[in-house]
C-alpha positions, 0 to 999 in steps of 0.5 A: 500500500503507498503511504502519502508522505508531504514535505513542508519546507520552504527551501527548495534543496530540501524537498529536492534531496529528500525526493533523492534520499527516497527514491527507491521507495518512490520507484517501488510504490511504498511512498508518494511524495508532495509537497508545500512551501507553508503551513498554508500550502499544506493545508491546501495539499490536505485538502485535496489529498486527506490520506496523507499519512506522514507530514515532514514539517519545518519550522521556520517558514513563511506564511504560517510556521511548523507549528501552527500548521502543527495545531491546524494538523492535529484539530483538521487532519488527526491521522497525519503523524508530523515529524518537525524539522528544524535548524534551531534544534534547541530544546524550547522548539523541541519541547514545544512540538512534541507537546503539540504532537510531533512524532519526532523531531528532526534538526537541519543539516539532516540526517538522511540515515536517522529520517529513514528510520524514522519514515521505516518506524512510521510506516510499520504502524 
């Protein structure tokens, strides 16, 4: 079964890395890809897509931020399981999205290795 999994990132080099990183599960049909550049985006590409089962979000975005769109995620869009992506991995922004219902919490340079584990534990559930 393909799992849809949505990038929120307002830097294009992440979206096109990530898209690299995941080709074989793209190739495979395991993973779809889409992607927004906002919190308002996102919420555009929900609209249109509700089985989205993983949202990579960043934080620091325009328009509206990782964790806004983190609140409108958890009260419109409950089943999607966000994992928050930051270049300021301090513990205050980390506190704040795992309290808000982040799966996971990332840090920017990213890992590759680490994000696919967590992809490989979201997807088992």
């Amino acid at each position: 079964m393909t799992t849809k999994v949505l990038i929120v990132d307002d830097e294009p080099d992440i979206d096109r890395l990530m898209r690299q990183r995941l080709r074989r599960r793209l190739r495979s049909g395991q993973i779809e890809l889409l992607s927004a550049r906002n919190g308002v985006e996102a919420l555009n590409v929900l609209a249109e897509n509700a089985d989205v089962g993983v949202a990579f979000c960043d934080i620091n975005m325009p328009n509206m931020d990782g964790l806004t769109l983190l609140d409108r995620l958890r009260s419109g869009h409950p089943s999607v399981r966000a994992v928050m992506i930051s270049a300021y991995g301090d513990p205050l922004n980390r506190r704040s999205a795992l309290g808000r219902g982040a799966i996971e919490f990332l840090t920017k340079p990213l890992d590759f290795r680490q994000l696919e584990r967590v992809l490989d534990r979201l997807l088992a559930v």
